[in-house]
PDB file of N, CA, C and O in Angstrom, chain B, residues numbered from 101:
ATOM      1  N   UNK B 101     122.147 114.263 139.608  1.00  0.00           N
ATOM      2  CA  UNK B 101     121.431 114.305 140.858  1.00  0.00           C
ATOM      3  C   UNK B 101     120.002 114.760 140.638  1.00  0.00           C
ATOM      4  O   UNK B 101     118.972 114.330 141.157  1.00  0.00           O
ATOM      5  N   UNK B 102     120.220 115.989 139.510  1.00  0.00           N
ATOM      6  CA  UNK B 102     118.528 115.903 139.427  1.00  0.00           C
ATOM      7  C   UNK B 102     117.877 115.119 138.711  1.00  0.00           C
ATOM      8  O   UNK B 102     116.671 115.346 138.623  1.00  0.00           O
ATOM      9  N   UNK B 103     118.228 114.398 138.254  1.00  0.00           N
ATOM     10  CA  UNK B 103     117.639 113.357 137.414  1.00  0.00           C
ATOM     11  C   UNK B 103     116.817 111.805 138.165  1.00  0.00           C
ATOM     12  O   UNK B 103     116.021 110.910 137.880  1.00  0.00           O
ATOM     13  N   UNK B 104     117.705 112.314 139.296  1.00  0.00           N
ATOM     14  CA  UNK B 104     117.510 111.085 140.158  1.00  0.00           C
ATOM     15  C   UNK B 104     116.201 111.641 141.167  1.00  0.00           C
ATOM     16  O   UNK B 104     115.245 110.928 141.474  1.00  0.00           O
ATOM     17  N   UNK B 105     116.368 112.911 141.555  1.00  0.00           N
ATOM     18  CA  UNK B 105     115.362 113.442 142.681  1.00  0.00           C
ATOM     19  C   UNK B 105     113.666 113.414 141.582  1.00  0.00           C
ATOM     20  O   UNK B 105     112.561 113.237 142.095  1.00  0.00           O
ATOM     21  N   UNK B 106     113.868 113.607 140.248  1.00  0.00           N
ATOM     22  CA  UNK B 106     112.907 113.187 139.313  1.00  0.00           C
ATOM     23  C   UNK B 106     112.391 112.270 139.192  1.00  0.00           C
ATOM     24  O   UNK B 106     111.195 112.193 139.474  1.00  0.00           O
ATOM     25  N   UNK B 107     112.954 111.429 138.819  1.00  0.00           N
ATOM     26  CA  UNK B 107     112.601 109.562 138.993  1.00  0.00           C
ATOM     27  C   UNK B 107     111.552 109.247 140.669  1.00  0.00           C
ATOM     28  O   UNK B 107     110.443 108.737 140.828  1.00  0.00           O
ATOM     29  N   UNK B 108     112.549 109.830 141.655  1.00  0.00           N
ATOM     30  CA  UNK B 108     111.491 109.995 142.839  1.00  0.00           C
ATOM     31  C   UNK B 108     110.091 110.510 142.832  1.00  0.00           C
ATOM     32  O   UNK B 108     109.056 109.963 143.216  1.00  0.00           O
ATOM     33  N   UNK B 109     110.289 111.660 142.320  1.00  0.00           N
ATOM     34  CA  UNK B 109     108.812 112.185 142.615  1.00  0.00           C
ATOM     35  C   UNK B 109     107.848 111.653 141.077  1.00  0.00           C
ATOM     36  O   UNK B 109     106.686 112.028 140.917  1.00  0.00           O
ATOM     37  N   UNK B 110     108.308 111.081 140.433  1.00  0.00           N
ATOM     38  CA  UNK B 110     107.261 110.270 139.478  1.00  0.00           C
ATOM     39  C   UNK B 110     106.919 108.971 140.383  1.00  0.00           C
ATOM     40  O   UNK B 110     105.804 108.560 140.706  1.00  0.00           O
ATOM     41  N   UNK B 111     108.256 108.417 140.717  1.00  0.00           N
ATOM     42  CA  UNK B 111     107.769 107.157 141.193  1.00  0.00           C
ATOM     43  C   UNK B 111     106.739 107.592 142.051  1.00  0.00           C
ATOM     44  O   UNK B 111     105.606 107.511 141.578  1.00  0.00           O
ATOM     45  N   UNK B 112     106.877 108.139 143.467  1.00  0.00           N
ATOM     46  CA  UNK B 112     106.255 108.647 144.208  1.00  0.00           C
ATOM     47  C   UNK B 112     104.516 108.922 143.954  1.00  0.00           C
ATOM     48  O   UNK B 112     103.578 108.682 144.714  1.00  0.00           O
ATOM     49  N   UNK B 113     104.529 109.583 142.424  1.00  0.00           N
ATOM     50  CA  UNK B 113     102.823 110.223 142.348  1.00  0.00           C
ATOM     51  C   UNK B 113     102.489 109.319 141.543  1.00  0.00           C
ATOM     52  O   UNK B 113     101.554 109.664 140.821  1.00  0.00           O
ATOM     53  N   UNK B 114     102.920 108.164 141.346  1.00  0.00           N
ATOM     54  CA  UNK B 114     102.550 106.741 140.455  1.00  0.00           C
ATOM     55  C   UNK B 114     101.996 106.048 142.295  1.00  0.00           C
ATOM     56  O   UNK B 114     100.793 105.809 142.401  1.00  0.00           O
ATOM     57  N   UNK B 115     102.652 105.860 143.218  1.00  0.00           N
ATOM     58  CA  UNK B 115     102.558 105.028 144.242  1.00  0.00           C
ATOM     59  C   UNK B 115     101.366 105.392 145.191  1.00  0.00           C
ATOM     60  O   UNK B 115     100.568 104.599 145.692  1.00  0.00           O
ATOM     61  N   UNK B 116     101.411 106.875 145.351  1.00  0.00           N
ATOM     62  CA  UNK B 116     100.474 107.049 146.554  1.00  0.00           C
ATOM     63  C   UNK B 116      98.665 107.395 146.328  1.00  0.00           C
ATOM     64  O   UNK B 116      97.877 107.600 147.251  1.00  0.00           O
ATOM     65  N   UNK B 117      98.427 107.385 145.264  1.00  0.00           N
ATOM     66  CA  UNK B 117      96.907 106.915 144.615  1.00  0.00           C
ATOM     67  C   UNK B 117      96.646 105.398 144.868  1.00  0.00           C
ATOM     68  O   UNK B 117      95.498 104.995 145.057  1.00  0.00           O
ATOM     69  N   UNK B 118      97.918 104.407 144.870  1.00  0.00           N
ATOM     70  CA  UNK B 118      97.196 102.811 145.170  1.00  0.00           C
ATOM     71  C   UNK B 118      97.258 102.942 146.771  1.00  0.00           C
ATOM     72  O   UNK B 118      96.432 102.301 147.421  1.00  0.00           O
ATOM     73  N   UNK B 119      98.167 103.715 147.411  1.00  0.00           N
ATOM     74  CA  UNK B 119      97.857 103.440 148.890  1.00  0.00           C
ATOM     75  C   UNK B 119      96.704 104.326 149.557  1.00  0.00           C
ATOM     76  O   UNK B 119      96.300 104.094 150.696  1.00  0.00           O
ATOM     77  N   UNK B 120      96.291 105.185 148.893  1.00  0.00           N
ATOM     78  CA  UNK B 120      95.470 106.010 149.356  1.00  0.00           C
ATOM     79  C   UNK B 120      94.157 105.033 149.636  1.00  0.00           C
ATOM     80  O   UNK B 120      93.166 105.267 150.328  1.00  0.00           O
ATOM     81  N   UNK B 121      94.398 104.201 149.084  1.00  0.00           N
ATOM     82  CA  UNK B 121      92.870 103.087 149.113  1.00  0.00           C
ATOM     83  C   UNK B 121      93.072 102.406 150.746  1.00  0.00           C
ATOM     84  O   UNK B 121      92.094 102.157 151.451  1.00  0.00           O
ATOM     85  N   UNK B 122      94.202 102.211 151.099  1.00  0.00           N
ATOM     86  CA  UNK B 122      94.700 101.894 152.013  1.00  0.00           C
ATOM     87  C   UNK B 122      93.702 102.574 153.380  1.00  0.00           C
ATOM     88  O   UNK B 122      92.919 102.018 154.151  1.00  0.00           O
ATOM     89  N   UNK B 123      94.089 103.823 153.268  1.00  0.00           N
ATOM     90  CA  UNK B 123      93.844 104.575 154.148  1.00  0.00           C
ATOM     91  C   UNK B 123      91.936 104.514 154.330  1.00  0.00           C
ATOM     92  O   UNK B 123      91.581 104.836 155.464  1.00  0.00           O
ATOM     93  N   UNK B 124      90.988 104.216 153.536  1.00  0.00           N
ATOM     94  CA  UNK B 124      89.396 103.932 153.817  1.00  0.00           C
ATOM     95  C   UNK B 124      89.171 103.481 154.576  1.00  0.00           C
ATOM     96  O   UNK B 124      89.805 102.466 154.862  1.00  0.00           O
ATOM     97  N   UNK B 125      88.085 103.952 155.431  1.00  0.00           N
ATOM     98  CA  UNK B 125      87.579 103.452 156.328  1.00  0.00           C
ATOM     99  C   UNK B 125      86.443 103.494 155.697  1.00  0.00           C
ATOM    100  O   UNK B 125      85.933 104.316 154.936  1.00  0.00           O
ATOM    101  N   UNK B 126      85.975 102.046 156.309  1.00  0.00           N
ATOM    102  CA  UNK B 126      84.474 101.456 156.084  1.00  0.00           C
ATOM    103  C   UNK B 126      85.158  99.978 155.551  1.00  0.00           C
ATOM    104  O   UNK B 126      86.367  99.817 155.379  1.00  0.00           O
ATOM    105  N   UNK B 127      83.971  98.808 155.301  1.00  0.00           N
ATOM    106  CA  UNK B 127      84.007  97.867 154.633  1.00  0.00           C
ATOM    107  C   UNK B 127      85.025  97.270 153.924  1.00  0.00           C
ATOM    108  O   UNK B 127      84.869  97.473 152.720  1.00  0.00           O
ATOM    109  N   UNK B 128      86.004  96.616 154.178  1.00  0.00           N
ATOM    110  CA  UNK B 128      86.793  95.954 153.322  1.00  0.00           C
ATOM    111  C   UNK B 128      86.332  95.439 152.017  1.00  0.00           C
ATOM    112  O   UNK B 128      85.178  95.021 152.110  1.00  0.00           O
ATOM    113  N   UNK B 129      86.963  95.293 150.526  1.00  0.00           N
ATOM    114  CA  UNK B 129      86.864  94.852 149.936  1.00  0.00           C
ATOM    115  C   UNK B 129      85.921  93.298 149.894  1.00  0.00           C
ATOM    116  O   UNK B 129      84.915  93.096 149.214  1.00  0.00           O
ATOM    117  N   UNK B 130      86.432  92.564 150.605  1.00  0.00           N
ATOM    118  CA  UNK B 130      86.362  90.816 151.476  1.00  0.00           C
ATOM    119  C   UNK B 130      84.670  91.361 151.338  1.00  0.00           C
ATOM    120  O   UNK B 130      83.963  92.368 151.375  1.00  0.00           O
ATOM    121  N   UNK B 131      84.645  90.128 151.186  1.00  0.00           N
ATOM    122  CA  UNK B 131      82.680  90.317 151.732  1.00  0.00           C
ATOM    123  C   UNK B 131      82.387  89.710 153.122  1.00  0.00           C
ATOM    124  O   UNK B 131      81.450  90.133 153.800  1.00  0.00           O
ATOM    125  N   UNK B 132      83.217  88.690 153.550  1.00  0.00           N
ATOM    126  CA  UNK B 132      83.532  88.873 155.136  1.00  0.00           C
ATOM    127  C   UNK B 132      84.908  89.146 155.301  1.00  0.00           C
ATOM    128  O   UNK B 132      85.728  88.238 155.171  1.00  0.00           O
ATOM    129  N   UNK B 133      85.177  90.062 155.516  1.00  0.00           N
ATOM    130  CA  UNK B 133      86.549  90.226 156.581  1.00  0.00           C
ATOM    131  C   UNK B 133      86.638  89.357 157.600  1.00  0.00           C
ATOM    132  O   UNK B 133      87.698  88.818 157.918  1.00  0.00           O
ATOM    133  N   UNK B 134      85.820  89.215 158.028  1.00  0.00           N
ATOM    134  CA  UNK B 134      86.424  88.461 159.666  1.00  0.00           C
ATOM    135  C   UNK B 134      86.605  87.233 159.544  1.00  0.00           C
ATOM    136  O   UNK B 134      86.691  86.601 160.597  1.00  0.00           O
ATOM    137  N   UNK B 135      86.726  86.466 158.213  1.00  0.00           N
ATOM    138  CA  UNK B 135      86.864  85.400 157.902  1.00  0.00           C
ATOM    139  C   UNK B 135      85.858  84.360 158.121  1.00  0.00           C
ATOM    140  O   UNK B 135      86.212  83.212 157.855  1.00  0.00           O
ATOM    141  N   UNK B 136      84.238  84.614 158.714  1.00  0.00           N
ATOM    142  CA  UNK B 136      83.503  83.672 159.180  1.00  0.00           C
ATOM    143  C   UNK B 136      82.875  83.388 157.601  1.00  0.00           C
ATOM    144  O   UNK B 136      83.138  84.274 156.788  1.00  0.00           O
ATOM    145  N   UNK B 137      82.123  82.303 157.141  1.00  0.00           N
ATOM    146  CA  UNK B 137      81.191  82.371 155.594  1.00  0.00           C
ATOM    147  C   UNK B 137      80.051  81.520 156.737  1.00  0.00           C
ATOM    148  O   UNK B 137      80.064  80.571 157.520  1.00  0.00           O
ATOM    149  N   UNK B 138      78.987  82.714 156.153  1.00  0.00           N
ATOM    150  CA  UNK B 138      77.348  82.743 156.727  1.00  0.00           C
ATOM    151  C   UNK B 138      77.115  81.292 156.248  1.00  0.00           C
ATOM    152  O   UNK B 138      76.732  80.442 157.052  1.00  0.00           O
ATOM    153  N   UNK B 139      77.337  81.005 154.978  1.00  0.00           N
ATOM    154  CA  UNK B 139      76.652  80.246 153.998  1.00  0.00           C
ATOM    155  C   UNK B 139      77.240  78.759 154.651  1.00  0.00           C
ATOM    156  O   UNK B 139      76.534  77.764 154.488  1.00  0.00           O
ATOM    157  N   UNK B 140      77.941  78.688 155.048  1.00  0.00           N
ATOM    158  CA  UNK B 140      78.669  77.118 155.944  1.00  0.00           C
ATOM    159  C   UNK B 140      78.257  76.935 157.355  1.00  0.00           C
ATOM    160  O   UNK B 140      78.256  75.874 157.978  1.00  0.00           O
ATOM    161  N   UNK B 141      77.837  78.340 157.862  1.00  0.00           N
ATOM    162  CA  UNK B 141      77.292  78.526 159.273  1.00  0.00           C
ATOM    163  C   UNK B 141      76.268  77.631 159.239  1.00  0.00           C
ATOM    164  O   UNK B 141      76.181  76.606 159.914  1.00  0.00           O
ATOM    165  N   UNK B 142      75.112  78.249 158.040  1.00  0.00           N
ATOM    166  CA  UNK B 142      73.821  78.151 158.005  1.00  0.00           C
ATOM    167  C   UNK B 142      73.876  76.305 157.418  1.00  0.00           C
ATOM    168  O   UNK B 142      73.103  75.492 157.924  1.00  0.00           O
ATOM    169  N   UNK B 143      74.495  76.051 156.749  1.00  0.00           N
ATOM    170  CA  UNK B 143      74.914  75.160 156.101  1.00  0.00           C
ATOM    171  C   UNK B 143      75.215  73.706 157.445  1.00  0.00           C
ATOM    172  O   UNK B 143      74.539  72.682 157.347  1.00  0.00           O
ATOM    173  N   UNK B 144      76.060  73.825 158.357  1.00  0.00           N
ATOM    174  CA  UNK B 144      75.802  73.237 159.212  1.00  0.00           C
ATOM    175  C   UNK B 144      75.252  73.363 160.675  1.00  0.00           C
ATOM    176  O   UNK B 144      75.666  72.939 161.754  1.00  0.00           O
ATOM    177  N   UNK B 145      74.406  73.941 160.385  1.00  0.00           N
ATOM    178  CA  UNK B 145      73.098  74.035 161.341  1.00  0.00           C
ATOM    179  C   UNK B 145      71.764  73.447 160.708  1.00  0.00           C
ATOM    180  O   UNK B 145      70.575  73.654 160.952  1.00  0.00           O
ATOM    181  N   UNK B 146      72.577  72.451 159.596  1.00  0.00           N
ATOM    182  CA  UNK B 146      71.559  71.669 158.410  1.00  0.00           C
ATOM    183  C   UNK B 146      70.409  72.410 158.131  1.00  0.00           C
ATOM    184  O   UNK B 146      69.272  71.990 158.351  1.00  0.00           O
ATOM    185  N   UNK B 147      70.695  73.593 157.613  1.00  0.00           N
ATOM    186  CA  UNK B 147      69.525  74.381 156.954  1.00  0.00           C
ATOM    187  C   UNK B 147      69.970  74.543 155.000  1.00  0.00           C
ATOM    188  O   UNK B 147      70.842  75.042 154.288  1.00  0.00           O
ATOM    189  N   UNK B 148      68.964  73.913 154.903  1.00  0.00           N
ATOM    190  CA  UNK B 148      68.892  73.824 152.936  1.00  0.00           C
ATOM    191  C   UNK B 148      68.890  75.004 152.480  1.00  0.00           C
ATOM    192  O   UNK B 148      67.902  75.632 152.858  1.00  0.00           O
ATOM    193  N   UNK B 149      69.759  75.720 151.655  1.00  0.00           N
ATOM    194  CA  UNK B 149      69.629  76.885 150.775  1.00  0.00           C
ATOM    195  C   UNK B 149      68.389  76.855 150.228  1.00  0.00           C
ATOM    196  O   UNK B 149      67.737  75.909 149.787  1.00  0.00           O
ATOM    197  N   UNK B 150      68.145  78.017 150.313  1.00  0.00           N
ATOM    198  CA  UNK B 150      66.756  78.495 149.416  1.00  0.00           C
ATOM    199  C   UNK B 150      65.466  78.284 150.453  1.00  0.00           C
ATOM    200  O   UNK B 150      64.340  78.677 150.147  1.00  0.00           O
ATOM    201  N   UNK B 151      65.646  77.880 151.218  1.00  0.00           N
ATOM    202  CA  UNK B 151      64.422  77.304 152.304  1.00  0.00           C
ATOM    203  C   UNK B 151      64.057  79.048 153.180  1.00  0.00           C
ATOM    204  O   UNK B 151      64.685  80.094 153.023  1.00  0.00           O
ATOM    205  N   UNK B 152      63.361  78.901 153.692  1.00  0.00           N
ATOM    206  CA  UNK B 152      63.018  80.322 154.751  1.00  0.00           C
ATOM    207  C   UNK B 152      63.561  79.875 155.978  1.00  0.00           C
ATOM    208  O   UNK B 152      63.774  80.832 156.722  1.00  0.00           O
ATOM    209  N   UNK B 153      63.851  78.839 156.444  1.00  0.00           N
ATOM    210  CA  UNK B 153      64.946  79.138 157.263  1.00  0.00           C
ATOM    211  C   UNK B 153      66.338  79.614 157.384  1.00  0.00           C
ATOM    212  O   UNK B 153      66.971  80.091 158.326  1.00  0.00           O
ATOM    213  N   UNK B 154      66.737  79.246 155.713  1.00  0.00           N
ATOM    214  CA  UNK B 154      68.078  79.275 155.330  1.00  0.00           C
ATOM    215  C   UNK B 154      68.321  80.852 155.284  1.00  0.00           C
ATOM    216  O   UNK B 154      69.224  81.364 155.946  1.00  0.00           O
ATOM    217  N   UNK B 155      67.496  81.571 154.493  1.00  0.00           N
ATOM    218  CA  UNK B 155      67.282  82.695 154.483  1.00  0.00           C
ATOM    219  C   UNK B 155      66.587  83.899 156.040  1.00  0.00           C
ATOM    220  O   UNK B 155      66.536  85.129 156.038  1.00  0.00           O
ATOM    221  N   UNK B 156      66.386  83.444 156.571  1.00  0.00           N
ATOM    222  CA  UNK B 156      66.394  83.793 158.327  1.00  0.00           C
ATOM    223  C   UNK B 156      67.653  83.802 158.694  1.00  0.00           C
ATOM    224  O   UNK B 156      68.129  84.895 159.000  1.00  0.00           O
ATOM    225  N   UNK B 157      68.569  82.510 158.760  1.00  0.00           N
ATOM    226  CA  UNK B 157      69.949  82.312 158.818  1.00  0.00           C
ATOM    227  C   UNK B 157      70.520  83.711 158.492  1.00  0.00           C
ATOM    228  O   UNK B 157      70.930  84.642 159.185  1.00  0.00           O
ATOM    229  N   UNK B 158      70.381  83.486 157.108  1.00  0.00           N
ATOM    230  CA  UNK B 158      71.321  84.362 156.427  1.00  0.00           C
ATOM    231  C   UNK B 158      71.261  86.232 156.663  1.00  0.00           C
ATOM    232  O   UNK B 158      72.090  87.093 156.367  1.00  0.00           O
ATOM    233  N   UNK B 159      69.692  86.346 157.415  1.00  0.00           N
ATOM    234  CA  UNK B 159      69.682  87.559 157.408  1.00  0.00           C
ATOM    235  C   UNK B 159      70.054  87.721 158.949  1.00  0.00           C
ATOM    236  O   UNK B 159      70.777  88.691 159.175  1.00  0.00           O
ATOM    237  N   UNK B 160      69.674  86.911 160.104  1.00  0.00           N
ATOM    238  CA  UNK B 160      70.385  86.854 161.282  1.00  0.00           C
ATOM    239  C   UNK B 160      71.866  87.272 161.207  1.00  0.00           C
ATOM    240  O   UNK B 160      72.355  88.031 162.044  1.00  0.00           O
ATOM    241  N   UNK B 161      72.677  86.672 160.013  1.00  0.00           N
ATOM    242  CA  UNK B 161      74.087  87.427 160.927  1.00  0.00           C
ATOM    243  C   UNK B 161      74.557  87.856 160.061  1.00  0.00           C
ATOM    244  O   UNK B 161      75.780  87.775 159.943  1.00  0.00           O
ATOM    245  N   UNK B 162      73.576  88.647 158.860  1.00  0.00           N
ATOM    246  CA  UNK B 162      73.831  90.008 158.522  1.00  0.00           C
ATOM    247  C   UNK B 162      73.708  90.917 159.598  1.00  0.00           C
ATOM    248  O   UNK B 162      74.663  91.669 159.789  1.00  0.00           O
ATOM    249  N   UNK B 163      72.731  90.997 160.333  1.00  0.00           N
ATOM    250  CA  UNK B 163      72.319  91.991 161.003  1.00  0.00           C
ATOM    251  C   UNK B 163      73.635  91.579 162.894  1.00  0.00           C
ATOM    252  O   UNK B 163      73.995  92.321 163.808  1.00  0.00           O
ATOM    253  N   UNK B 164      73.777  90.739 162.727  1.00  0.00           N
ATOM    254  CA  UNK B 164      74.709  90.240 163.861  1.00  0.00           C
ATOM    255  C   UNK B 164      75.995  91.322 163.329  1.00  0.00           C
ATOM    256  O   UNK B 164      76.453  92.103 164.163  1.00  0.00           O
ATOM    257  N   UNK B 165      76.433  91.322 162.199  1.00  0.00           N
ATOM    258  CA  UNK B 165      78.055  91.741 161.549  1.00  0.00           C
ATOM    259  C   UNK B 165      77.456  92.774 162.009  1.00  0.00           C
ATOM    260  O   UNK B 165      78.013  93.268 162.989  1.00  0.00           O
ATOM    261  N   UNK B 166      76.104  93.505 161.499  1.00  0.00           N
ATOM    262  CA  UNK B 166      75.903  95.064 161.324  1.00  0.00           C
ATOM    263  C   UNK B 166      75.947  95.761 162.677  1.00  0.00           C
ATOM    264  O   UNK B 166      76.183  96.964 162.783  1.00  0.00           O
ATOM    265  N   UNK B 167      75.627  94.679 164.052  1.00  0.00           N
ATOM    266  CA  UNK B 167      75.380  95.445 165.362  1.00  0.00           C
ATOM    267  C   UNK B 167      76.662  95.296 165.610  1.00  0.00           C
ATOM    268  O   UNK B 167      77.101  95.940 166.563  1.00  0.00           O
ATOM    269  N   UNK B 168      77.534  94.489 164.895  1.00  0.00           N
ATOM    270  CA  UNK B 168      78.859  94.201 165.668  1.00  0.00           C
ATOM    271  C   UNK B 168      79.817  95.553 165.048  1.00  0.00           C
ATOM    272  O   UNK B 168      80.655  95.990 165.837  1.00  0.00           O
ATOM    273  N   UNK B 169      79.781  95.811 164.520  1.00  0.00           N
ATOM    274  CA  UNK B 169      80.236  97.458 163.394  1.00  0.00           C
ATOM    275  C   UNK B 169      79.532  98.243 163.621  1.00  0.00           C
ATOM    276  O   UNK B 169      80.058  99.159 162.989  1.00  0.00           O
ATOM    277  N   UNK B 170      78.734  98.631 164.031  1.00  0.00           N
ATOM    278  CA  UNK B 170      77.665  99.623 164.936  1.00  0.00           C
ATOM    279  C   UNK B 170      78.600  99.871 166.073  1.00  0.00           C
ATOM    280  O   UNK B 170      79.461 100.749 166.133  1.00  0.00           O
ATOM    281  N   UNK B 171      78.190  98.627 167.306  1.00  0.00           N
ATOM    282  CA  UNK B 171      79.216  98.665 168.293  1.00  0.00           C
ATOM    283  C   UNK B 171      80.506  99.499 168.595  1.00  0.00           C
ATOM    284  O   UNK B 171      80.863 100.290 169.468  1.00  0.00           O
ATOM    285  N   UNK B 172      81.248  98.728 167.007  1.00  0.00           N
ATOM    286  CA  UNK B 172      83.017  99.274 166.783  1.00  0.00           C
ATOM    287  C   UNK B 172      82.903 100.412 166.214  1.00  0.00           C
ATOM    288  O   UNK B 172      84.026 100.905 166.103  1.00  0.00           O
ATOM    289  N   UNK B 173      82.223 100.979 165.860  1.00  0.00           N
ATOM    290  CA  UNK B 173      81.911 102.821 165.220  1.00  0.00           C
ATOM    291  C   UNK B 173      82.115 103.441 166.423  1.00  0.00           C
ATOM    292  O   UNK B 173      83.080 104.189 166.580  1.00  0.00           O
ATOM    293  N   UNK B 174      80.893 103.102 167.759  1.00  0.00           N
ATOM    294  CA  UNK B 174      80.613 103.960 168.438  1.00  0.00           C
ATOM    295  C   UNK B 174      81.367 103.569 169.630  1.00  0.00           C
ATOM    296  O   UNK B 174      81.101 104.159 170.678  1.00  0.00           O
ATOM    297  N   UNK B 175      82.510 102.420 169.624  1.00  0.00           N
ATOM    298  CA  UNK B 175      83.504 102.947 170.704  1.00  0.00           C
ATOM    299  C   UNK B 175      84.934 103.739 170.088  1.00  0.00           C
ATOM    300  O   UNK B 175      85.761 104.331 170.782  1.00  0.00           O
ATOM    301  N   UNK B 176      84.972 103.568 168.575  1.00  0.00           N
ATOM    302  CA  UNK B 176      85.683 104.802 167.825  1.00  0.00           C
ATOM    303  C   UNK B 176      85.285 105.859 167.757  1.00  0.00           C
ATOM    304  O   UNK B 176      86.152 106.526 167.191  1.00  0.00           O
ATOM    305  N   UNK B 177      84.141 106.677 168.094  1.00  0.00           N
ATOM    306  CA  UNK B 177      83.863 107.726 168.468  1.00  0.00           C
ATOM    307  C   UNK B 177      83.882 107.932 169.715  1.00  0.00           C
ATOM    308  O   UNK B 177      83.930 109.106 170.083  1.00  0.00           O
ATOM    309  N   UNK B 178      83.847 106.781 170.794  1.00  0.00           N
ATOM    310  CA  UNK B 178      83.667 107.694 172.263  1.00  0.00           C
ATOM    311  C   UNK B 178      85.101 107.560 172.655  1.00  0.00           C
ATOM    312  O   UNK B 178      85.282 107.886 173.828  1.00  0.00           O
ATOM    313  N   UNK B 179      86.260 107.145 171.968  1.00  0.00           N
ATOM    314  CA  UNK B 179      87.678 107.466 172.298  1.00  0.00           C
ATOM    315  C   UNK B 179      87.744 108.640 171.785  1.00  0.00           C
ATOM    316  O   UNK B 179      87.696 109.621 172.527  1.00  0.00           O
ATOM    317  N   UNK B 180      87.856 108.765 170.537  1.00  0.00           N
ATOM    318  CA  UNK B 180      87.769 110.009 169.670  1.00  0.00           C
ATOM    319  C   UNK B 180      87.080 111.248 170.981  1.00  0.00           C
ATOM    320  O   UNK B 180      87.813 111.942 171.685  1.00  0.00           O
ATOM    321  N   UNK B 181      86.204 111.257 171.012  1.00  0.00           N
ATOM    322  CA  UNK B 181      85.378 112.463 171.975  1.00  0.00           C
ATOM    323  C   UNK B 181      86.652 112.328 173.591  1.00  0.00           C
ATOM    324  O   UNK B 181      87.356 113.209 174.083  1.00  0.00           O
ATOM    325  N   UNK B 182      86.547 111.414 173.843  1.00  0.00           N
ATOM    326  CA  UNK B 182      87.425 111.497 174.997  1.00  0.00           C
ATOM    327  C   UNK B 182      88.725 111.927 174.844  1.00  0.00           C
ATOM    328  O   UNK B 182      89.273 112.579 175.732  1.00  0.00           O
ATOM    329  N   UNK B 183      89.397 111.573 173.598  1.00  0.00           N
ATOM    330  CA  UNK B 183      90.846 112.290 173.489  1.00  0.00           C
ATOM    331  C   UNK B 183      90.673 113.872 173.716  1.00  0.00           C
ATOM    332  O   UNK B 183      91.106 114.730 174.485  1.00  0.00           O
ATOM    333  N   UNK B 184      89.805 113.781 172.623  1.00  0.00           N
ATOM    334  CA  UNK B 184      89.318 115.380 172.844  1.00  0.00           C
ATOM    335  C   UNK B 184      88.963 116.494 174.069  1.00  0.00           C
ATOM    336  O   UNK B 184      89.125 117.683 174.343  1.00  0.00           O
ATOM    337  N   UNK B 185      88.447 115.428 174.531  1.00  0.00           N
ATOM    338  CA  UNK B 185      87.547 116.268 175.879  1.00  0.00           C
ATOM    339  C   UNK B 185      88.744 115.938 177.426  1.00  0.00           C
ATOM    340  O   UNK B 185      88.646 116.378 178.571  1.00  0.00           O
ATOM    341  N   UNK B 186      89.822 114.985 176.801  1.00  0.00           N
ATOM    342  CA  UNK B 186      91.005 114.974 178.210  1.00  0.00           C
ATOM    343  C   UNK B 186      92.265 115.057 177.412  1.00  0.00           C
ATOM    344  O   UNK B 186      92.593 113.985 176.904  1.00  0.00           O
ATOM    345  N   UNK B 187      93.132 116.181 177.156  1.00  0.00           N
ATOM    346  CA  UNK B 187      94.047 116.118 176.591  1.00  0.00           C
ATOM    347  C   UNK B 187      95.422 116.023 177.551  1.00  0.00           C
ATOM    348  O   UNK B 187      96.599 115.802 177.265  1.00  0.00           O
ATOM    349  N   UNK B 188      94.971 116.199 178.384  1.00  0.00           N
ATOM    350  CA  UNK B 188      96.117 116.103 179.687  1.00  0.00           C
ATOM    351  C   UNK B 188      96.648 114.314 180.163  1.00  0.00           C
ATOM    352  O   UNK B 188      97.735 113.803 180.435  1.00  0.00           O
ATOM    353  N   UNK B 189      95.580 113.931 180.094  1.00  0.00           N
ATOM    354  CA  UNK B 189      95.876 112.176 179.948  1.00  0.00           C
ATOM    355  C   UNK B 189      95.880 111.167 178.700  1.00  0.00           C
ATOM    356  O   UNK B 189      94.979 110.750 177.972  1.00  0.00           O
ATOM    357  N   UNK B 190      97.054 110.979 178.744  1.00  0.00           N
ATOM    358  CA  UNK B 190      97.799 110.372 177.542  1.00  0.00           C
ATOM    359  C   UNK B 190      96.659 109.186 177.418  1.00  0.00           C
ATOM    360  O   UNK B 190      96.754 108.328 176.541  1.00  0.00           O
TER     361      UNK B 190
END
């Protein structure tokens, strides 16, 4: 039996260092998560790579993702503050 409750807690401190990655907040791995690619956007809105429009494109919805995660920060903080500040309503 103890041999077995052993095997657990190795397995165990082998396992929870890969899930701990799990648990990050910020940025996914993905370079888009949300599944959109800029580069096909820009691409059919017939703008040529390498051109200064293409590159306008490309920095437009960088900054589009960035207000859109801006946005989702700061209504995860104003729940956050509100749990806080009403604990009586579920």
């Amino acid at each position: 039996m103890r041999r077995n409750s052993a095997g657990t807690c190795i397995a165990l401190l082998l396992v929870v260092p890969l899930l701990a990655g799990c648990l990050e907040r910020g940025q996914s791995t993905m370079v888009n998560a949300g599944g959109d690619d800029d580069d096909a956007f820009c691409r059919a809105n017939n703008v040529k790579p390498g051109s200064p429009e293409y590159i306008a494109c490309r920095k437009d919805r960088d900054v589009q993702r960035a207000n859109a995660q801006s946005r989702a920060d700061s209504r995860q903080r104003d729940l956050g503050e509100y749990m806080l500040n009403n604990p009586v309503h579920p």
